[in-house]
C-alpha positions as CSV (number, residue, x, y, z in Angstrom):
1,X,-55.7,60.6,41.0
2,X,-55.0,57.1,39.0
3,X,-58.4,56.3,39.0
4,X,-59.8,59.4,38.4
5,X,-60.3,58.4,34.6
6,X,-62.4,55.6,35.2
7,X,-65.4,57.1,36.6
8,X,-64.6,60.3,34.8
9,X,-63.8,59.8,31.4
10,X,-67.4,57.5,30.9
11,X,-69.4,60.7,31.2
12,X,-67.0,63.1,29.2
13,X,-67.3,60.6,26.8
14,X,-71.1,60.8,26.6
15,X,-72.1,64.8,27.5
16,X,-68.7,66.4,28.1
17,X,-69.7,67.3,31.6
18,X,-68.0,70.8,32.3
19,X,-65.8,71.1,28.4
20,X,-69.1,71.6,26.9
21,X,-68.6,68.8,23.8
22,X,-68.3,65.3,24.5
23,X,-64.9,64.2,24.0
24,X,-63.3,61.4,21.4
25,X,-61.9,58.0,22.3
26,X,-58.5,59.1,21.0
27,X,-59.0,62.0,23.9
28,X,-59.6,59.9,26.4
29,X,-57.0,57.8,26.0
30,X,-54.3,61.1,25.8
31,X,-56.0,62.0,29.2
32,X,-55.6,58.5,30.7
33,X,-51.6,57.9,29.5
34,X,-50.5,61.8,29.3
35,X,-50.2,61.4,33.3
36,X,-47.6,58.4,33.0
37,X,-45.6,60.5,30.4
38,X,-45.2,62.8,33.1
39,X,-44.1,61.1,35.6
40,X,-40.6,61.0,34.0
41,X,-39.3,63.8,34.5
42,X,-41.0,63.9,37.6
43,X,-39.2,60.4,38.6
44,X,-35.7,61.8,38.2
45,X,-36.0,65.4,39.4
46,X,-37.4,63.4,42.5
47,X,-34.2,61.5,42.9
48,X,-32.2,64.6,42.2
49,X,-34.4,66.4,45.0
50,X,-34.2,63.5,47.6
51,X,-30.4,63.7,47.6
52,X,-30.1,67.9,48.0
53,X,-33.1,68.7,49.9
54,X,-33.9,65.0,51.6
55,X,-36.3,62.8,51.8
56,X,-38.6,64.4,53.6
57,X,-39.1,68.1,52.4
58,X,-39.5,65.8,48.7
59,X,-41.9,64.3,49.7
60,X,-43.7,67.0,50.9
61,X,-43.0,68.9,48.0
62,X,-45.2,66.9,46.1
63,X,-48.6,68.8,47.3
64,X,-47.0,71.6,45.4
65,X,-47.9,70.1,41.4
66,X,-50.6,67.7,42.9
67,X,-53.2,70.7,44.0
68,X,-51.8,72.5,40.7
69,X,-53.2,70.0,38.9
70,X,-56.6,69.7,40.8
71,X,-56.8,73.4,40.0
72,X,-56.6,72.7,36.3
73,X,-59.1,70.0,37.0
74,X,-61.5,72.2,38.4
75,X,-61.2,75.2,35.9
76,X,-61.0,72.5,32.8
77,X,-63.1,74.5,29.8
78,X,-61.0,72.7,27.1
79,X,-60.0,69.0,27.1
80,X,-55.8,70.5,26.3
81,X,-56.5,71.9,30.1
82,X,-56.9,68.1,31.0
83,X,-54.2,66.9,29.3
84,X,-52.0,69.9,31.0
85,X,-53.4,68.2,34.6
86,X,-52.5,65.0,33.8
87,X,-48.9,65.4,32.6
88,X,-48.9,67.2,35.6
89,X,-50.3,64.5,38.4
90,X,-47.6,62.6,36.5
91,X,-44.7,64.9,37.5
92,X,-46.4,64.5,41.4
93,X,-46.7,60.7,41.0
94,X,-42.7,60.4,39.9
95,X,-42.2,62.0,44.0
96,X,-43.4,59.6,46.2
97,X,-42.8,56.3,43.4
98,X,-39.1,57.7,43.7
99,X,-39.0,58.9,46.8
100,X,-41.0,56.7,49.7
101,X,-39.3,53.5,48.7
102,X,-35.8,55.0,48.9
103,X,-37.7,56.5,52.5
104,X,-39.1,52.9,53.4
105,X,-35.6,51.5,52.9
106,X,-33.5,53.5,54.9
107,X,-36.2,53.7,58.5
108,X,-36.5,50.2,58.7
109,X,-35.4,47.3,60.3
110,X,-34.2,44.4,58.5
111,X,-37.2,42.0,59.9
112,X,-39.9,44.5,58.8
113,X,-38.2,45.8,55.6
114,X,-40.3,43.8,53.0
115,X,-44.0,44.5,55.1
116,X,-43.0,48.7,55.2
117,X,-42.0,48.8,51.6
118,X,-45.0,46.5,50.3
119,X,-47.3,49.3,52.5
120,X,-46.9,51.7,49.5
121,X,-49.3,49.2,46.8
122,X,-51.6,48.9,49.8
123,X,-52.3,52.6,50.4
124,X,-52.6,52.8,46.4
125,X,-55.0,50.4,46.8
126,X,-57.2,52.6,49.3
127,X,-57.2,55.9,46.5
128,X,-58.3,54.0,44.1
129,X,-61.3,52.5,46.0
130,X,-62.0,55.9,47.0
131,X,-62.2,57.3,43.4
132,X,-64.2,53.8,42.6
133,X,-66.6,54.4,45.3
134,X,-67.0,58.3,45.6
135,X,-66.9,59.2,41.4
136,X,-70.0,57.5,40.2
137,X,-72.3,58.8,42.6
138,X,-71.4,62.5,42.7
139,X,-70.7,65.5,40.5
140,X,-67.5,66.2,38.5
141,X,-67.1,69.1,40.7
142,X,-67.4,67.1,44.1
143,X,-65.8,64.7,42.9
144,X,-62.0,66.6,42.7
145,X,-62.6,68.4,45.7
146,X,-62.8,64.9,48.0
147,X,-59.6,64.2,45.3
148,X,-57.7,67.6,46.1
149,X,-58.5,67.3,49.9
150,X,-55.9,64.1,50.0
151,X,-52.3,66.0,49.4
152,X,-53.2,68.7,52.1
153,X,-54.0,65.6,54.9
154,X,-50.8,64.1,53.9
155,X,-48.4,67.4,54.3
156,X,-50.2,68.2,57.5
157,X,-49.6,64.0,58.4
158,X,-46.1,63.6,57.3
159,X,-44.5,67.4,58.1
160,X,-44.2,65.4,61.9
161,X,-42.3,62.3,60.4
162,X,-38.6,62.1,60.8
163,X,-36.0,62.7,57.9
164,X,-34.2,59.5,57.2
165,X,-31.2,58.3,59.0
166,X,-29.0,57.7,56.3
167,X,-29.7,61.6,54.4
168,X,-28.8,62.9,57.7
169,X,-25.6,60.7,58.0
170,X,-24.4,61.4,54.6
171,X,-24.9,64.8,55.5
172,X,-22.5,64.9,58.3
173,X,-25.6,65.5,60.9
174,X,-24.9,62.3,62.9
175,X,-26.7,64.1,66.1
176,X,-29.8,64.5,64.5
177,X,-29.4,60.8,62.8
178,X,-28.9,59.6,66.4
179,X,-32.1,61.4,67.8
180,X,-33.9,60.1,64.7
181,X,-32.9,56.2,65.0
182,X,-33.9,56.5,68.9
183,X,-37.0,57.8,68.0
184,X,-38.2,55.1,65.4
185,X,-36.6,52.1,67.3
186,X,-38.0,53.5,70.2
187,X,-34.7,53.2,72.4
188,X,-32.4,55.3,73.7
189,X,-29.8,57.3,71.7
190,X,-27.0,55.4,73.6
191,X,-29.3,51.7,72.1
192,X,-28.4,52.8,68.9
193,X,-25.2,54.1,68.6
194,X,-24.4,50.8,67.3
195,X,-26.7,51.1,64.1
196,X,-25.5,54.1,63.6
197,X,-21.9,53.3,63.3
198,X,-23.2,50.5,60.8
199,X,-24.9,53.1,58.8
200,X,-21.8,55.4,58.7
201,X,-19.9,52.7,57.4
202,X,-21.9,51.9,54.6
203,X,-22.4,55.3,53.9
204,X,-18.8,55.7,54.2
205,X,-17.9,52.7,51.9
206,X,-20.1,54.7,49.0
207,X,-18.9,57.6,49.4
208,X,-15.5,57.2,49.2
209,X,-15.3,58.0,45.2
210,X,-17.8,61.1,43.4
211,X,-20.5,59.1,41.9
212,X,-22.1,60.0,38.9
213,X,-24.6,58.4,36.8
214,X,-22.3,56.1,35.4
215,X,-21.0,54.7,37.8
216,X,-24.8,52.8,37.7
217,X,-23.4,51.1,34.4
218,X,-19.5,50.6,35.5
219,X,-20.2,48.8,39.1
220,X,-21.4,45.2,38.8
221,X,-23.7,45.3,41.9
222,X,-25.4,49.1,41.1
223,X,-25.8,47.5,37.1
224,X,-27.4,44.0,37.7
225,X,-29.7,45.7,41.2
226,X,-30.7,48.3,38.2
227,X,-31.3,45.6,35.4
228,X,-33.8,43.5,37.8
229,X,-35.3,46.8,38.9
230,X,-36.0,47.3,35.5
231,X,-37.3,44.3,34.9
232,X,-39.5,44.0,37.7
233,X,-41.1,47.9,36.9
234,X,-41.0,46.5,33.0
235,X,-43.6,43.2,33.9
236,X,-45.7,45.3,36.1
237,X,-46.7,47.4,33.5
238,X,-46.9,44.7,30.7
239,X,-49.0,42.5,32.3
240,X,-51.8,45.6,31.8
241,X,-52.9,46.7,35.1
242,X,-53.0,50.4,34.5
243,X,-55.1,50.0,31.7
244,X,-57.2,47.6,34.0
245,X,-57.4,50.3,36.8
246,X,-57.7,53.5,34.4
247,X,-60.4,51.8,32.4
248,X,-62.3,49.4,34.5
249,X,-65.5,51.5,34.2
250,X,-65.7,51.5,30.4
251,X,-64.2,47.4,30.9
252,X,-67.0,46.1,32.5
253,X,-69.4,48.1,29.9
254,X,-68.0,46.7,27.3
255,X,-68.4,43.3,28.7
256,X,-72.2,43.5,29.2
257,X,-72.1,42.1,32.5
258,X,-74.9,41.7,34.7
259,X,-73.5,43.7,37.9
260,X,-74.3,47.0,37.6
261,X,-71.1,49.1,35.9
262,X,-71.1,51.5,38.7
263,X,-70.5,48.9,41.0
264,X,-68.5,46.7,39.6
265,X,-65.5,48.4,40.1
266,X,-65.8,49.1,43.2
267,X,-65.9,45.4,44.3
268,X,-62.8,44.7,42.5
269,X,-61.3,48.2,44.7
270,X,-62.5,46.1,47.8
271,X,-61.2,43.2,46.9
272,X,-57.7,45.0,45.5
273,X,-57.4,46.4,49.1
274,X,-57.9,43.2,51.1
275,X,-55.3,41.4,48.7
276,X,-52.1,44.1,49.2
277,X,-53.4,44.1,52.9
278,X,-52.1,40.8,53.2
279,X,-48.5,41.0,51.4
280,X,-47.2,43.0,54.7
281,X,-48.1,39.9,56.0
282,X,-46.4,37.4,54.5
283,X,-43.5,38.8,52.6
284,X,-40.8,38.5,54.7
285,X,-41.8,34.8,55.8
286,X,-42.8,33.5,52.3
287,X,-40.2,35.9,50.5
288,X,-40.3,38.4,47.4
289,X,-39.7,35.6,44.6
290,X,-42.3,33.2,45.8
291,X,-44.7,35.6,46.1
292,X,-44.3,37.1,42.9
293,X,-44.5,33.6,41.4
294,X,-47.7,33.3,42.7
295,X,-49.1,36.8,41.5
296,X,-47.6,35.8,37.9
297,X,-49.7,32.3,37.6
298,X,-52.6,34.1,39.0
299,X,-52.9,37.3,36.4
300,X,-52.5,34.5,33.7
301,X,-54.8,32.4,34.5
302,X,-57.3,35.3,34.8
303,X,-56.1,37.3,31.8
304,X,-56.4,34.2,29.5
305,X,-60.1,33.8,31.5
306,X,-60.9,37.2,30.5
307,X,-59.5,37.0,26.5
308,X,-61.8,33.6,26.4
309,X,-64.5,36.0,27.1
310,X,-64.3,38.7,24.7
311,X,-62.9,36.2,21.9
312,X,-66.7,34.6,22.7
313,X,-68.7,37.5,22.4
314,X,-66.8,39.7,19.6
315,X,-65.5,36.8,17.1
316,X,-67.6,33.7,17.8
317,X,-70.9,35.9,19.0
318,X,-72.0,33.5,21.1
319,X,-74.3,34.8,23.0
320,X,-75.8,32.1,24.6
321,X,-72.9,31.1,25.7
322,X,-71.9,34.7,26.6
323,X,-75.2,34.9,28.8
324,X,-74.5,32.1,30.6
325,X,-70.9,32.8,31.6
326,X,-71.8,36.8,32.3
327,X,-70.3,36.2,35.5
328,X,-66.6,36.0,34.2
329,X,-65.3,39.4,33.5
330,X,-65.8,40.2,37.3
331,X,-64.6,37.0,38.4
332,X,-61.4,37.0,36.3
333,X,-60.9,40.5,37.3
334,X,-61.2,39.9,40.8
335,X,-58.4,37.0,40.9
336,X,-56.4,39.8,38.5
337,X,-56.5,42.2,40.5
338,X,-56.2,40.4,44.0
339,X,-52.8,37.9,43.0
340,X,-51.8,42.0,41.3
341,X,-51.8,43.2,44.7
342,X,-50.2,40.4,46.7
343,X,-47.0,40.3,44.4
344,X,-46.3,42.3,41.3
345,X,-47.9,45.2,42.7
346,X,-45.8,46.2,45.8
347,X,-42.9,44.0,45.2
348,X,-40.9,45.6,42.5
349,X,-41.0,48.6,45.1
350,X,-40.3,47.3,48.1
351,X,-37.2,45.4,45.9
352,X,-36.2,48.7,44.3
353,X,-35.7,50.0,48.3
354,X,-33.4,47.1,49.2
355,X,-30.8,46.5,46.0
356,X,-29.4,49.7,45.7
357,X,-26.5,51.4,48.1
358,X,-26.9,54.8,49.4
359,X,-24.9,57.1,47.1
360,X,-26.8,55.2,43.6
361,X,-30.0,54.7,45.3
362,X,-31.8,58.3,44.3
363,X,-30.4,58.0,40.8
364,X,-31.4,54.5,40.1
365,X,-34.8,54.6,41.9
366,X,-35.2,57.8,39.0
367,X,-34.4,55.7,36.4
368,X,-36.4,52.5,37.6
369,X,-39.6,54.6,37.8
370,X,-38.8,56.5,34.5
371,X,-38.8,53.0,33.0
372,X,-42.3,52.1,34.8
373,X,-44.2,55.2,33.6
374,X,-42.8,55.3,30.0
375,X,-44.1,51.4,29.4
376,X,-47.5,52.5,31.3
377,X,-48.1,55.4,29.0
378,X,-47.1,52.9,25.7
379,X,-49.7,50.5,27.4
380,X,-52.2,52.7,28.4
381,X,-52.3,55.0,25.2
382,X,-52.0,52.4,22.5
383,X,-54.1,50.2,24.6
384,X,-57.5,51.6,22.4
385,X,-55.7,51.8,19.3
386,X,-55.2,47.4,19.7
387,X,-58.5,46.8,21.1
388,X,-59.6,48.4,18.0
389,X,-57.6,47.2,15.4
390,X,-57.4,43.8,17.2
391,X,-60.2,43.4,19.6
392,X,-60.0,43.4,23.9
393,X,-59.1,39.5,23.6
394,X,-55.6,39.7,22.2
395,X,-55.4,42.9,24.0
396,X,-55.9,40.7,27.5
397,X,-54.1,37.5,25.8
398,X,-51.1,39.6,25.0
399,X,-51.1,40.6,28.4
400,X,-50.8,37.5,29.8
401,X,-48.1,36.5,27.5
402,X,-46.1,39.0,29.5
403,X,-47.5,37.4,32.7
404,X,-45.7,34.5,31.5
405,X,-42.7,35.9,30.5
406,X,-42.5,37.4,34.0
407,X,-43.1,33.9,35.7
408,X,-39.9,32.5,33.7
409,X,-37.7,35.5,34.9
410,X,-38.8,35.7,38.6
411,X,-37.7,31.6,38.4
412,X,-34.1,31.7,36.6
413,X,-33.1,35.0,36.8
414,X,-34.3,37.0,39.6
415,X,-31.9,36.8,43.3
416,X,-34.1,36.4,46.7
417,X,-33.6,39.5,49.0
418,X,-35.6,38.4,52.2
419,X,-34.2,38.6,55.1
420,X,-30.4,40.4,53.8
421,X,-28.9,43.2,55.2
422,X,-28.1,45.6,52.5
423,X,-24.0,44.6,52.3
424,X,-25.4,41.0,51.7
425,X,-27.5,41.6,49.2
426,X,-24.6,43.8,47.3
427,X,-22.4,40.8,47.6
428,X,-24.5,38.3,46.1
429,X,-24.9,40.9,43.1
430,X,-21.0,41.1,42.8
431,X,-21.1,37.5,42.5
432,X,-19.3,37.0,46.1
433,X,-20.5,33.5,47.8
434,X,-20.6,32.8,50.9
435,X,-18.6,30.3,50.7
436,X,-15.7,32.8,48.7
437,X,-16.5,35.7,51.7
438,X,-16.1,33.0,54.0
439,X,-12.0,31.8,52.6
440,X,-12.1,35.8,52.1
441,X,-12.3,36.5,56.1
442,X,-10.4,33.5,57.2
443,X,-7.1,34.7,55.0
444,X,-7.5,37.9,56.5
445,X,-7.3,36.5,60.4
């Protein structure tokens, strides 16, 4: 569904397909942004969800609005119908952004924490090669039927998961938590009585007062976890990859390469997948802040690469020189979109899943992905209207400006979270040492 536009919107653009009139660039970029605007709502009516219904039945709620919109799709006459679909696949997106970190979080084990949650970009990675590869080659009509097919596999794949551990403590169903640990640890109920009890006693600990809302802006731990959630989901965005993924088709047309259009993208899908394969990998032995280094100097150097480009061919018009470096585009894309997927991709997620306790976790992950979606929409839409008033170089050098900015703040600002247990990672954001827990526990004994 997040690539659908870029195979998609190419043709509409040039005979309609089924809406009869070939559509405006202003239209395409309403149908390409309307679906992050939608995802915010969608983001905290997910969070309010996970907490009454659970984790689970959320998520499986989402095939609900996702083959609603596919129906819209498929019976689109008018290009508003789109742009109802859209805002629509946005609600469905803000469920399992919201939802499967908070789900990631609570299953797993400390040592694999950081591999589950980073699984989420990975998988992303896999629809949108699927849209890359299938879209081209086939009819509009195909084409969101092999889309539409997708939600049904996952309800009939995830109705056998588990519900979390935590809901179910929280809830007071401590059997059923019990059967559930044993199940995913693959021991026996007695084998993890002991998790359990360390569950309940976090769970406890944030339960003890009502929380609302606010209590996001009044606790120093819930405040500063939100502010670098924030953050992270803020340089995601502003470093331009959902304009790179929803445009890529009309990207590499634009840039006159010699690879075939219909191709191109789907080398950088391959090489997009490969990349967030490795993060499982890797991130909790190289850690989150590293890693997102790494991904930061990597979309600069690329995004600078790719503004040199167009600053060539639409300011200079240097064609010779154009011709002879025709190779670029995919080149700088390529490194774009892999160092993407190895850090800024799946880390701000898998983070998002650790910082937060229990009883703020669904409300801040709402707000975190609210935050996300509202600067992809900004990006995405008013994307065109700076290429055209500005041209794609400053569009791609203001990008990587961000990428910069991003750099600075994973450096000075951002705490490491690999390898902390959730009550360590609260206490660092409460500004407890180790050294002052330390003195704390000794005066107690």
């Amino acid at each position: 569904m997040l690539a659908w536009t870029s195979p998609v919107l190419p043709n509409l653009e040039q005979d309609g397909g089924p809406l009869g009139s070939k559509i405006t660039s202003e239209q395409s970029s309403w149908i390409a942004s309307l679906m992050a605007l939608g995802t915010i709502p969608g983001s905290f009516i997910a969070g309010y969800l996970g907490e009454r219904w659970g984790r689970k039945r959320t998520a499986l709620f989402a095939v609900v609005p996702f083959s609603i919109g596919w129906a819209l799709v498929a019976t689109a006459s008018h290009v508003a119908q789109l742009y109802v679909a859209r805002l629509i696949f946005g609600f469905a997106l803000g469920i399992p952004f919201t939802i499967l970190p908070m789900y990631c979080g609570e299953i797993a084990e400390t040592s694999i924490r950081g591999a589950l949650g980073s699984f989420l970009q990975l998988f992303i990675t896999i629809g949108l090669l699927y849209s890359y590869a299938i879209g081209p080659f086939v009819s509009y009509t195909v084409f969101w039927i092999l889309c539409a097919i997708l939600p049904v596999l996952f309800f009939v794949c995830f109705v056998m998961m588990p519900e979390s551990p935590y809901f179910l403590l929280s809830k007071g169903r401590r059997e059923e938590a019990i059967a559930t640990l044993a199940k995913l640890r693959s021991k026996s109920e007695g084998a993890v009585q002991k998790e359990a009890d360390e569950m309940q006693a976090i769970i406890d600990e944030a339960f003890r007062d009502q929380v609302s809302i606010s209590d996001l802006f009044k606790v120093k731990a819930n405040l500063k976890a939100l502010i670098y959630t924030c953050a992270l989901a803020s340089f995601q965005q502003l470093t331009g990859i959902n304009v790179v993924l929803f445009y890529m088709q009309s990207i590499f047309i634009a840039a006159g390469t010699s690879i075939p259009t219909e191709q191109a993208p789907i080398i950088i899908g391959v090489v997009q997948v490969i990349a967030s394969a490795i993060t499982p990998f890797v991130v909790d032995k190289a850690g989150r802040r590293m890693l997102l280094v790494f991904s930061g100097i990597g979309e600069t150097i690329s995004l600078i690469a790719l503004g040199l480009y167009f600053y060539l061919k639409e300011v200079q018009h240097a064609d010779d020189v154009v011709a002879q470096i025709s190779w670029l585009p995919i080149v700088a894309l390529i490194i774009y979109i892999s160092t993407y997927s190895v850090g800024w991709g799946p880390l701000p997620w898998a983070v998002m899943g650790e910082m937060f306790a229990s009883n703020v976790k669904a409300k801040a992950s709402g707000i975190t992905v609210s935050v996300c979606w509202f600067l992809a929409f900004l990006a995405t839409k008013f994307s065109k209207n700076l290429e055209t008033a500005f041209g794609n170089y400053v569009l791609f050098w203001m990008f990587g400006a961000f990428c910069i900015l991003s750099i600075l703040f994973t450096v000075f600002l951002l705490p490491e979270t690999k390898g902390k247990s959730l009550k360590q990672i609260q206490n660092e954001l409460n500004g407890e040492t180790s050294a002052s827990l330390d003195m704390e526990n000794g005066l107690k004994k």
